[in-house]
PLY file of the C-alpha trace (Angstrom):
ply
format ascii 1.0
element vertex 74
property float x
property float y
property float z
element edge 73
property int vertex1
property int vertex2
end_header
145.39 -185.92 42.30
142.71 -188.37 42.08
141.11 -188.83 45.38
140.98 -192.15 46.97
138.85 -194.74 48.14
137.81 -194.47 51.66
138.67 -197.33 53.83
136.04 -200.06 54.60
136.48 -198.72 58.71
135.91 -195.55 57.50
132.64 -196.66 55.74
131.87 -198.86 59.04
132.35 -196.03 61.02
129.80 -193.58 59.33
127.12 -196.33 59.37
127.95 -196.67 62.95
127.53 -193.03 63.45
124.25 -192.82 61.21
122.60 -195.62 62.85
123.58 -194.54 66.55
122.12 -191.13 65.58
118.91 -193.00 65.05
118.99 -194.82 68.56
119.52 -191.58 70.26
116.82 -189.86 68.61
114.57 -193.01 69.28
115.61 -192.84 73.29
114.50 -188.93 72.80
111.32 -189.82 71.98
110.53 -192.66 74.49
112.23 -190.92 77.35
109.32 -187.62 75.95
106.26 -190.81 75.78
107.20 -192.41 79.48
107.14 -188.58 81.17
103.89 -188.14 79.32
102.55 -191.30 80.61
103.81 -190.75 84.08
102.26 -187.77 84.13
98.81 -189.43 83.27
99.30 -191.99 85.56
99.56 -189.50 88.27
96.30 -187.29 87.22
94.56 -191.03 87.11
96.29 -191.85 90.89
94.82 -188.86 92.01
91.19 -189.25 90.99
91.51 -192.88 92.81
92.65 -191.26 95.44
89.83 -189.26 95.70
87.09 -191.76 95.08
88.77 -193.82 98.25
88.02 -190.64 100.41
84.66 -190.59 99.06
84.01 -193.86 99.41
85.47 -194.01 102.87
83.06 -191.23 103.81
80.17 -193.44 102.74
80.77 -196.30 104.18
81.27 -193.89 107.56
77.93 -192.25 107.11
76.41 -195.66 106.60
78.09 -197.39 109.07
79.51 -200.07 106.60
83.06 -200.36 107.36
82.54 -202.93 109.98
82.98 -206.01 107.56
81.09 -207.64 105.02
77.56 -207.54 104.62
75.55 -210.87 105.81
75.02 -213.20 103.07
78.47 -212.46 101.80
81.37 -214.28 102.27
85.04 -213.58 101.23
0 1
1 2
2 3
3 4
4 5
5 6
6 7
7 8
8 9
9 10
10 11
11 12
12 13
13 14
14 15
15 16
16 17
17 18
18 19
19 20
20 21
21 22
22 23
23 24
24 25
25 26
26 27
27 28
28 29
29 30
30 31
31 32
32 33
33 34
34 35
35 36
36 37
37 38
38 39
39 40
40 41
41 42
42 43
43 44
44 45
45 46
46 47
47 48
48 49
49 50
50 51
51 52
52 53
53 54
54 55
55 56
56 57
57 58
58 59
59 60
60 61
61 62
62 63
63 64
64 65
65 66
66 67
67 68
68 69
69 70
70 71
71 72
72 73
């Protein structure tokens, strides 16, 4: 028996399912690059963070946090 032609759904439907197999491995690998870069944007928060303190402590031991210097305007 001579096998026949797959209908043109049938053909529609495996490109479908090829190209959606594509899209989900593409959202895979974003979704793996945005935790990466959350997680660097957290290690670069923190250093901020701690540059504040230090800077904080500075202007305490300096006695700078009163306002601008003179001469300078905002």
């Amino acid at each position: 028996m001579a096998e026949e032609p797959d209908s043109i759904v049938l053909v529609m439907l495996r490109r479908m399912d090829t190209k959606l197999d594509r899209v989900i491995g593409d959202l895979h690998d974003i979704k793996v690059r945005m935790t990466s870069l959350e997680e660097g944007l957290s290690g670069v928060q923190r250093r901020i963070d701690r540059v504040e303190d230090r800077l904080d402590h500075v202007e305490r031991r300096l006695d700078l946090s009163g306002g601008p210097a003179p001469g300078f305007s905002e």
